[in-house]
MARPAMI-953488 format. One record per residue (C-alpha): residue number from 1; residue in one letter; chain; z, x, y. Coordinates in pm, 1 decimal. Example, Ala and Ser with C-alpha at 12.3 -4.5 7.8 and 13.67 -1.06 7.14 Angstrom:
! residues 2
k:r:c:up:east:north
1:A:A:780.0:1230.0:-450.0
2:S:A:714.0:1367.0:-106.0
END
This chain:
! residues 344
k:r:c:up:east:north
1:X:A:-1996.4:-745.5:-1282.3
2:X:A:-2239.9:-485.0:-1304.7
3:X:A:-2311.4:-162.8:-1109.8
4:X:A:-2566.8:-206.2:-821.7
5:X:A:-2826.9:51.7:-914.9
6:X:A:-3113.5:-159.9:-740.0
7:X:A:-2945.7:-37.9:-389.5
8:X:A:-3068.4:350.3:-483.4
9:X:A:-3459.1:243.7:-471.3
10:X:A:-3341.5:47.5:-136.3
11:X:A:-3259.0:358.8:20.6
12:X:A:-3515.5:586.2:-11.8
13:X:A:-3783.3:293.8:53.8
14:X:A:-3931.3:273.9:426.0
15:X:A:-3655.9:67.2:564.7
16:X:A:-3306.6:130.0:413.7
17:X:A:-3246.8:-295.1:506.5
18:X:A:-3592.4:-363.7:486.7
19:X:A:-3466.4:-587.6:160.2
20:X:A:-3083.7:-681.7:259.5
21:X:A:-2892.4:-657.9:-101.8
22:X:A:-2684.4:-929.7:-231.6
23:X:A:-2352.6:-748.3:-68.8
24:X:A:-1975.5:-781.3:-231.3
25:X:A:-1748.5:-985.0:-67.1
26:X:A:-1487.3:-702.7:-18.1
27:X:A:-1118.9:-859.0:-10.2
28:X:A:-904.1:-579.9:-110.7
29:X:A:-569.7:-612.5:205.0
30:X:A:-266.1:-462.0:264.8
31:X:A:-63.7:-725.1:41.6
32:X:A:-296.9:-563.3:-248.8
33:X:A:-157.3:-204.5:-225.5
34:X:A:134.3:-17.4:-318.6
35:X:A:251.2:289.9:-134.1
36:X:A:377.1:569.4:-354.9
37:X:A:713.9:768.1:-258.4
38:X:A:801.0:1110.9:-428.1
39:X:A:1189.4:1062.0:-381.1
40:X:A:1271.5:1453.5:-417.9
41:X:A:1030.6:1499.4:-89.8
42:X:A:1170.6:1378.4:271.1
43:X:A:798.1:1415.0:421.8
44:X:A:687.4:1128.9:141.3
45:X:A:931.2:859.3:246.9
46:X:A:872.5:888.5:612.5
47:X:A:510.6:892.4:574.6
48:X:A:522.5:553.5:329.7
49:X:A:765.8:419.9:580.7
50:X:A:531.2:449.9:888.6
51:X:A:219.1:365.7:717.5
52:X:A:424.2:48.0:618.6
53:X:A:524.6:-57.0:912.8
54:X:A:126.5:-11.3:1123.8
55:X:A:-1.0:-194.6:825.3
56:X:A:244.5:-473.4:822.3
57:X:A:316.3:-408.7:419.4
58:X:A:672.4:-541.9:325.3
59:X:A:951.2:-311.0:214.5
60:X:A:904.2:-411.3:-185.0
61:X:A:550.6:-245.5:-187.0
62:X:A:693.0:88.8:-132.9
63:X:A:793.2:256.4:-502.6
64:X:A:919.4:574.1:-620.2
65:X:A:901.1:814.3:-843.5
66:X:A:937.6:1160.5:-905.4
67:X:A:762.1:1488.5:-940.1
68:X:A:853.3:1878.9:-832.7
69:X:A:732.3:1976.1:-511.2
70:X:A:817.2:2344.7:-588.8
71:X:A:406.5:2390.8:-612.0
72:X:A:87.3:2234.7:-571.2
73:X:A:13.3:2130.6:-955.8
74:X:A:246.5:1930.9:-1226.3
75:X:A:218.5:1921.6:-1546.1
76:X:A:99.7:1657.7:-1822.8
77:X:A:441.7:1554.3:-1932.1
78:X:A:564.8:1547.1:-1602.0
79:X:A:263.9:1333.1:-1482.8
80:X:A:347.8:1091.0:-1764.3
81:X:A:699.0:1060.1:-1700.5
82:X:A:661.6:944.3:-1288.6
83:X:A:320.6:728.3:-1425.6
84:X:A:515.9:569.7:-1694.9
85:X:A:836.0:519.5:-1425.8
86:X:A:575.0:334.6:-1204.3
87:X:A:405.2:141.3:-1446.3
88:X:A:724.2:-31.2:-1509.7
89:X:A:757.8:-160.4:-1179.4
90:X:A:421.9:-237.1:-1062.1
91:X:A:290.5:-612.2:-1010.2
92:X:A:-32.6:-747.1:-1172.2
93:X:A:-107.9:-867.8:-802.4
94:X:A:-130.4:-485.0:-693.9
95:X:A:-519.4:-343.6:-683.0
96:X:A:-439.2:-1.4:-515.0
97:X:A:-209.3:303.0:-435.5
98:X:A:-136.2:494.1:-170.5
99:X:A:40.6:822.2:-270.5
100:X:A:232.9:935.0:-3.9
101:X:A:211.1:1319.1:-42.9
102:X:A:-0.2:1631.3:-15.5
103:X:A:158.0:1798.2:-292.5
104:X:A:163.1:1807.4:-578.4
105:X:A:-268.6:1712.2:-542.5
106:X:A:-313.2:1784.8:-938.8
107:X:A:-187.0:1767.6:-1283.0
108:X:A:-317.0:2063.4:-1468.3
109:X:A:-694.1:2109.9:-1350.8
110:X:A:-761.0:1726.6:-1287.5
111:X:A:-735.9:1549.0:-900.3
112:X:A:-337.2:1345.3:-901.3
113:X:A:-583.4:1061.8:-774.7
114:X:A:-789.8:1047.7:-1109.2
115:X:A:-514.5:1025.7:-1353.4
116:X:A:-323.4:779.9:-1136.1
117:X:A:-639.1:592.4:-1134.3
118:X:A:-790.4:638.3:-1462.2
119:X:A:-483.2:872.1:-1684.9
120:X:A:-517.4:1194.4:-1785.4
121:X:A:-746.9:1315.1:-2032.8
122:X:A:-712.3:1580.6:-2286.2
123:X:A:-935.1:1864.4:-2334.2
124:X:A:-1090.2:1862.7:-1967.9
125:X:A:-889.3:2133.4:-1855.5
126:X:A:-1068.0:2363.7:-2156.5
127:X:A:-1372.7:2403.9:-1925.8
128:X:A:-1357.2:2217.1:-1597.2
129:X:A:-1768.4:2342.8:-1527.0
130:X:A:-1850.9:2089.6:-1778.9
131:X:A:-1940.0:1760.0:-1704.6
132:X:A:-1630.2:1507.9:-1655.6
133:X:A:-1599.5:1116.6:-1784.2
134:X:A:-1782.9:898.0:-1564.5
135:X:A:-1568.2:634.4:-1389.1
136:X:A:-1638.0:285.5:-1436.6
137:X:A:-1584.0:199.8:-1075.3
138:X:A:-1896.6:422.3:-992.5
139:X:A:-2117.6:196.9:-790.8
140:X:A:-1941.7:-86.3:-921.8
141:X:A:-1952.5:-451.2:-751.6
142:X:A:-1602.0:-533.1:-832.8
143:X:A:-1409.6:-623.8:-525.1
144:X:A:-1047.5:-635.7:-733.1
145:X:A:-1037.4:-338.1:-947.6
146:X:A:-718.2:-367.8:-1141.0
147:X:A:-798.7:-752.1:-1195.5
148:X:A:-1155.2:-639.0:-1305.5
149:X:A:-1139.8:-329.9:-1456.4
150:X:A:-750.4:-270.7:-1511.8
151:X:A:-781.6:58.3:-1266.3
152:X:A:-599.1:106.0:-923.5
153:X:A:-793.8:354.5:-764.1
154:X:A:-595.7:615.9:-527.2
155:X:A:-595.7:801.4:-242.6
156:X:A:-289.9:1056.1:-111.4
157:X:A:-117.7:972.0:221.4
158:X:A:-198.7:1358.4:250.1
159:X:A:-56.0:1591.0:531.2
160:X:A:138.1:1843.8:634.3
161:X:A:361.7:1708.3:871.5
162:X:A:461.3:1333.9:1001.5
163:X:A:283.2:1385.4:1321.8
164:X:A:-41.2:1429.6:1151.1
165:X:A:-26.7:1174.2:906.5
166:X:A:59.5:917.5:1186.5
167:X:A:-291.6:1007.5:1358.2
168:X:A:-485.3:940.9:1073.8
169:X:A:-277.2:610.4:987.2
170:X:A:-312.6:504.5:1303.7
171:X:A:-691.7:581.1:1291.8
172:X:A:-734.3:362.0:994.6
173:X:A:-531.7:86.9:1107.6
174:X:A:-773.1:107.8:1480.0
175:X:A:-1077.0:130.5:1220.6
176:X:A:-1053.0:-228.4:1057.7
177:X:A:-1288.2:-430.5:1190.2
178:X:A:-1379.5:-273.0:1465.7
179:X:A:-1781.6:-261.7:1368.4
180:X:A:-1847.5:96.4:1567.2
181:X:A:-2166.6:151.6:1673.1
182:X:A:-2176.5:515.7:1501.4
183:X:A:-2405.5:820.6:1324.6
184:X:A:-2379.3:872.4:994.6
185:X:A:-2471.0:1253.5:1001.7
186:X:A:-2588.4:1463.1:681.5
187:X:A:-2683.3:1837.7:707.2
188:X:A:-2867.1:2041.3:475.8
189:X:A:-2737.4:2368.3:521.1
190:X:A:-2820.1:2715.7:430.4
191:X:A:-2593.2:2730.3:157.8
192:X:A:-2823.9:2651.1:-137.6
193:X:A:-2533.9:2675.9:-362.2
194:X:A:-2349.1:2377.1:-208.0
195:X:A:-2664.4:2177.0:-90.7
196:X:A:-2669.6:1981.4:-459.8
197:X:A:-2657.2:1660.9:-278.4
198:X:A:-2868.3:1702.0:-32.6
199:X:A:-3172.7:1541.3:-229.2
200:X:A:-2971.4:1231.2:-214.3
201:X:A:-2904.9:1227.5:180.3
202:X:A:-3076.9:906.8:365.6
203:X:A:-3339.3:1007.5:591.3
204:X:A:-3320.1:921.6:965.6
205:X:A:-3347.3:615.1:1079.2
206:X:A:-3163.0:367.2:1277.1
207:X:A:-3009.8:55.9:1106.9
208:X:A:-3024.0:-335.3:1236.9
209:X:A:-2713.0:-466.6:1055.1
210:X:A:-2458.3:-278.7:1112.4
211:X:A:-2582.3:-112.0:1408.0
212:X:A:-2539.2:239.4:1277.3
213:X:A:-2785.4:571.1:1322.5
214:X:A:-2853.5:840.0:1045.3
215:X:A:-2934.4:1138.2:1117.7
216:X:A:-3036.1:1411.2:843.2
217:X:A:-3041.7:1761.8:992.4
218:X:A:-3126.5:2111.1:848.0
219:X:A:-2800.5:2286.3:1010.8
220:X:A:-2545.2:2466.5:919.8
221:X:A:-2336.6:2311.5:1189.6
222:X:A:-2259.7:1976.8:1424.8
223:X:A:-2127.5:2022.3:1746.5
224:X:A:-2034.9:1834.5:2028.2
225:X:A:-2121.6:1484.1:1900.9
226:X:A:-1855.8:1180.2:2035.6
227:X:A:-1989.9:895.5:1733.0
228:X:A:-1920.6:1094.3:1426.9
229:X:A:-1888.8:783.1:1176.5
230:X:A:-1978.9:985.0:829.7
231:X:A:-2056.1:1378.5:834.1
232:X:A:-2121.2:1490.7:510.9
233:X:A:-2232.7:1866.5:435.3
234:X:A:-2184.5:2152.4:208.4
235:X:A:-2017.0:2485.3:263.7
236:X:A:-1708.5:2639.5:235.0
237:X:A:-1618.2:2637.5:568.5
238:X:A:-1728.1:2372.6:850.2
239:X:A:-1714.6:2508.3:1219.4
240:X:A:-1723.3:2369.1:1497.4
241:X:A:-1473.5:2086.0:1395.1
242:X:A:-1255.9:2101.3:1734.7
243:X:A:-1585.5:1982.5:1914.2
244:X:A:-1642.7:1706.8:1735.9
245:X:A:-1508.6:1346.5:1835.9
246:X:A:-1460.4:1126.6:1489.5
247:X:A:-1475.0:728.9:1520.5
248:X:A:-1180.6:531.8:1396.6
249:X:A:-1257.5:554.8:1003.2
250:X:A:-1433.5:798.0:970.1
251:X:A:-1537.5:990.5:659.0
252:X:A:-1643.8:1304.1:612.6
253:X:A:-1621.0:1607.7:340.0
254:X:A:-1807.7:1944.2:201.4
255:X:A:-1920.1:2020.8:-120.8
256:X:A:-1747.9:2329.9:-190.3
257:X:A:-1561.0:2402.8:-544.7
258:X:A:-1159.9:2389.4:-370.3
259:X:A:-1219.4:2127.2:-89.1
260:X:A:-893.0:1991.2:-275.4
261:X:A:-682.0:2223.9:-314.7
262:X:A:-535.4:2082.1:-11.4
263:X:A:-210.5:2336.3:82.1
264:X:A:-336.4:2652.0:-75.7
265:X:A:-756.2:2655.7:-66.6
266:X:A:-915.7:3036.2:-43.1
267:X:A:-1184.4:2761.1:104.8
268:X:A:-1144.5:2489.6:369.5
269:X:A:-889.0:2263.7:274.9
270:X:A:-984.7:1915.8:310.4
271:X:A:-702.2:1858.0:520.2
272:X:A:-873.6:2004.6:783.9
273:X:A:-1098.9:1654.6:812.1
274:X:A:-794.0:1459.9:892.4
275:X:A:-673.8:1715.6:1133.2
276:X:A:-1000.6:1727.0:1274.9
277:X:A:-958.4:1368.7:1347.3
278:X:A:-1160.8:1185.1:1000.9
279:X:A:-938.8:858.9:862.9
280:X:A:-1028.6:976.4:482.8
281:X:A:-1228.3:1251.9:270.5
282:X:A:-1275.6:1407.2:-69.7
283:X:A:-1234.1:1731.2:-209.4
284:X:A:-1244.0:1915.6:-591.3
285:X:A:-915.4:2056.8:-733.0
286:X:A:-1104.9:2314.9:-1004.0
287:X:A:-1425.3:2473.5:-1008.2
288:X:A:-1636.3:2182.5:-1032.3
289:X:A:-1973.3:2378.2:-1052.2
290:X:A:-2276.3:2200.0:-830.8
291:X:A:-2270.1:1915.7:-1056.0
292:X:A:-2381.1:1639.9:-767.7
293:X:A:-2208.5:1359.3:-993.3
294:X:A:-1821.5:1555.3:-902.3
295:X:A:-1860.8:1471.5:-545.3
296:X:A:-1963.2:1135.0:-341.1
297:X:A:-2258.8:1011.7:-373.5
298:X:A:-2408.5:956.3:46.5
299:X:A:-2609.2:680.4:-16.3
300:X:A:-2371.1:475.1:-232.9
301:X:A:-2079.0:587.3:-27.1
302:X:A:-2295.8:497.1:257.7
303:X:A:-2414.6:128.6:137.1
304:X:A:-2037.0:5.9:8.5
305:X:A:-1844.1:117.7:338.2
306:X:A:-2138.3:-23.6:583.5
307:X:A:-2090.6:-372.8:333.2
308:X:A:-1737.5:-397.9:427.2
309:X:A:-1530.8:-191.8:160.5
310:X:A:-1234.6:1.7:262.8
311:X:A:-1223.5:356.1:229.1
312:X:A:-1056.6:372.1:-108.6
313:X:A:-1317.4:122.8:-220.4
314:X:A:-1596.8:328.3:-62.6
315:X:A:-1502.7:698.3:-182.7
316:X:A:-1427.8:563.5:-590.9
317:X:A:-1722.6:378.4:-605.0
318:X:A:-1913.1:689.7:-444.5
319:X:A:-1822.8:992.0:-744.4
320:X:A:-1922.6:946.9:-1081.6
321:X:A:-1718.0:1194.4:-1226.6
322:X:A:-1411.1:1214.8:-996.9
323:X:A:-1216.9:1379.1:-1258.4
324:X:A:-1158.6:1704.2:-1077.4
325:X:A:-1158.6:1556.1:-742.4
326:X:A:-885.4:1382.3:-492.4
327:X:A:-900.8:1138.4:-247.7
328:X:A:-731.3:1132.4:77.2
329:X:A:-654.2:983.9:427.3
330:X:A:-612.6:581.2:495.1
331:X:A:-702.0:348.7:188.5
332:X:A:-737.3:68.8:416.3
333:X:A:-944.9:187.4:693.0
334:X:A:-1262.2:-62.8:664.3
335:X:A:-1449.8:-80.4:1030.9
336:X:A:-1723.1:-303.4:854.4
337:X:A:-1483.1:-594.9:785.2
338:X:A:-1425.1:-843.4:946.5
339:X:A:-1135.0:-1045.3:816.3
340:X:A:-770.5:-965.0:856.9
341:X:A:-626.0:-660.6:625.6
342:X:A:-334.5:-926.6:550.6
343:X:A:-566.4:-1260.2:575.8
344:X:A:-834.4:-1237.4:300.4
END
């Protein structure tokens, strides 16, 4: 399988369908993921047990392992000791985790989602403005990641409390199939530090199959909008959040350098997405620099989600170096599919 690099030309042509692509079949279910339990933290296990039980998982797909939760970061040896402890356990049939925490979110400088995903790597940590390893899932047409690529990409069950974590699981499980008829919105702000990406943002136009409108605004802010399917901006700070009504599965993040630092950010945490009612986002750990590869990608985070992947598909395939970053929110929201998350 090969990385779908004619899609880029696709989007910045007159008609972002005008030529449909030959599009995955995405597959990836419930029966395909394992949810991740930190037994020294209370909050994990009751989040893995509810997101269980509105996904209709069974009981042997939860695992454990342990880590501190005395602080937000762990370090290599103790990553490699709950990684190895997992490893152990985990079936060949199993394509993706869900790690049922918010902290710890990193392991030295690098996301917890990377080097669950794709290990940790030494050296990084020696200069995180550098440029990072690019992933092998970037852009990537696998549908079965572990059985393709021997990865399991991530994403953190992330939140600060059971009530909040229950809204955005039950977002994601409202957000399969459902086919909204949403705006993908992407704002060029006036941050020209944090505007990297904004080369790469789709221009405006309205979309046949699905049904979905982008819109590509020079703002600083969105207000007052009820079909938020994908906001993506840049700044450290987003206002205007509480007036903003987010479709089941939705994503949205901000390029800013500690999006990710999700319990202790002297930016906007990007917690505050899930809170604000988004099923998943992304954030950076470290000072990333602007480097547009560290964050995701709009138009290939656009193309895979609108094609049917689910949101951990989506967001991995989107960042080409996602070493500093982590993912979060509901792996298996996927509005654009249309089978059953357990029939596939």
């Amino acid at each position: 399988m090969k990385p779908l690099f004619a899609f880029f030309s696709l989007l910045v042509s007159a008609a972002l369908w005008a030529v449909p692509p030959k599009l995955p079949f995405y597959q990836l279910n419930a029966s395909q993921l394992a949810v991740v339990v930190n037994r020294n933290d209370p909050l994990s296990a009751e989040i893995a047990r509810y997101y269980v039980l509105k996904h209709g998982l069974k009981a042997e797909q939860i695992f454990e392992i342990s880590l501190p939760i005395d602080r937000s970061w762990v370090s290599e040896g103790e990553f490699a000791q709950a990684k190895s402890e997992l490893d152990a356990v985990l079936p060949v049939h199993i394509q993706a985790l869900a790690l049922a925490w918010a902290k710890p979110y990193r392991v030295n400088c690098l996301g917890i989602t990377y080097v669950f995903t794709l290990g940790y790597k030494e050296g990084l940590c020696q200069d995180s403005g550098k440029p990072t390893p690019a992933s092998p899932y970037f852009n990537h047409a696998s549908t079965l990641p572990f059985s393709d690529l021997g990865i399991r990409p991530s994403m953190m069950l992330a939140a600060n409390n059971l009530a909040e974590a229950k809204k955005f699981i039950d977002r994601g499980a409202e957000a399969w199939g459902s086919f909204p008829q949403g705006t993908a919105y992407y704002l060029t702000t006036s941050d020209t530090n944090r505007n990297a990406r904004a080369p790469l943002f789709p221009r405006s136009q309205t979309l046949q199959r699905p049904p979905v409108r982008i819109e590509n605004l020079a703002s600083d802010v969105l207000s007052h909008k009820k079909d938020v399917l994908i906001y993506q901006t840049g700044l450290t700070k987003v206002d205007k959040l509480e007036t903003l009504q987010f479709l089941p599965g939705a994503l949205a993040d901000h390029l800013t350098s500690y999006g990710g630092m999700l319990t202790d950010s002297s930016q906007m945490s990007s917690l505050k997405w899930l809170e604000a009612g988004a099923t998943a986002s992304y954030g950076t750990v470290s000072e990333p620099y602007s480097y547009p590869q560290k964050f995701p990608h709009p138009q290939v985070l656009l193309f895979h989600y609108l094609a049917g992947a689910s949101a951990v598909e989506a967001y991995w395939k989107s960042v080409e170096w996602p070493a500093q970053g982590v993912f979060i929110g509901d792996p298996l929201a996927a509005p654009f599919r249309s089978l059953s998350p357990r029939k596939q």
